[in-house]
Every structure is written in structure tokens, then in C-alpha cells.
N, C-alpha and C positions, 0 to 999 in steps of 0.2 A: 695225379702225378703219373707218368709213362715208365715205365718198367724197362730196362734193357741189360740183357747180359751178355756178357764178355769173356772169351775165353783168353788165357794168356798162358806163354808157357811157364813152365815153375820158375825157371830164373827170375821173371817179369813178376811173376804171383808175389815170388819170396822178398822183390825190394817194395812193392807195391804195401805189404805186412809188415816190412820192416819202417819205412813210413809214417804209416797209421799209428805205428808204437813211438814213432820218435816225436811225432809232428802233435802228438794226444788225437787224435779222429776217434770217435765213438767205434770207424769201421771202414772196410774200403772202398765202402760206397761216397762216403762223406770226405774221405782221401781224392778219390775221383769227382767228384763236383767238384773241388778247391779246385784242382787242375782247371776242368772247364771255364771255370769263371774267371778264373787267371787269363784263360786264351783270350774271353770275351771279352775281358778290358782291354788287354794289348791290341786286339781286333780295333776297337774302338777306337785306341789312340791311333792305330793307321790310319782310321778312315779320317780322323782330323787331322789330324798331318797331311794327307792327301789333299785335302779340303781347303787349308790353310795355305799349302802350297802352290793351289791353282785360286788364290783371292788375291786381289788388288792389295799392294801396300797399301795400309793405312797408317797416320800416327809414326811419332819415333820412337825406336826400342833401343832407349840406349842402356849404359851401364847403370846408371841410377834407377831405371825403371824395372831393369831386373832383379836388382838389388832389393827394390819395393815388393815385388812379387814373392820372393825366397824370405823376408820378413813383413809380409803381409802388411806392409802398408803403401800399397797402392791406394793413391789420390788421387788420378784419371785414368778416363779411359781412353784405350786408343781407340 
């Protein structure tokens, strides 16, 4: 694992502390990974969004199909 350190000013340091205390982090290093991983999934849903945004309709999305989705029972697929 890669090593990186970070300077912040105390303002940044002291909410960055307060945090780690509220949210239970072992530390502010395990504070700061949750962030990063956080960005990496939103990341991710851009690029699928993007994705999906330049793919051909397929299938209909209606109201019943997303309804199936938000209770998990989808029975086809598009």
C-alpha cells in the first residue's frame, strides 16, 4: 500500500478530527479513504450515465418497470 501525506490547515485538520470522532474511523486516514471511495463510486456512476446516455433505446421503461426495480422484482430485461 502507497503512503501519502497531506498537509491541511488546522481549520481543515480540526473538522477532518471531528469526523473521525463522529462518523467512529479508527483515524484520519480511514476518514480520508471513505471520502475517496465515495468520489470513486460517483465517478463511476458518471461514466454510466454517460454511457447510457450515448446507447441506443432499448426496451420500455415504464412505470411498472421501475417500480419492479425500487422492489426488486424485475422479471425482464430490457
Amino acid at each position: 500500500m502507497g503512503t501519502m501525506n497531506i498537509s491541511l490547515p488546522d481549520s481543515l485538520n480540526a473538522f477532518v478530527e471531528e469526523q473521525v470522532e463522529k462518523r467512529g474511523h479508527g483515524s484520519s486516514s480511514d476518514y480520508v479513504l471513505e471520502l475517496i471511495r465515495k468520489e470513486q463510486d460517483a465517478e463511476r456512476v458518471r461514466v454510466l450515465v454517460t454511457k447510457g446516455t450515448t446507447s441506443p433505446a432499448v426496451g420500455l421503461m415504464n412505470k411498472e418497470w421501475i417500480d419492479s426495480l425500487r422492489t426488486g422484482t424485475t422479471s425482464r430485461v430490457l
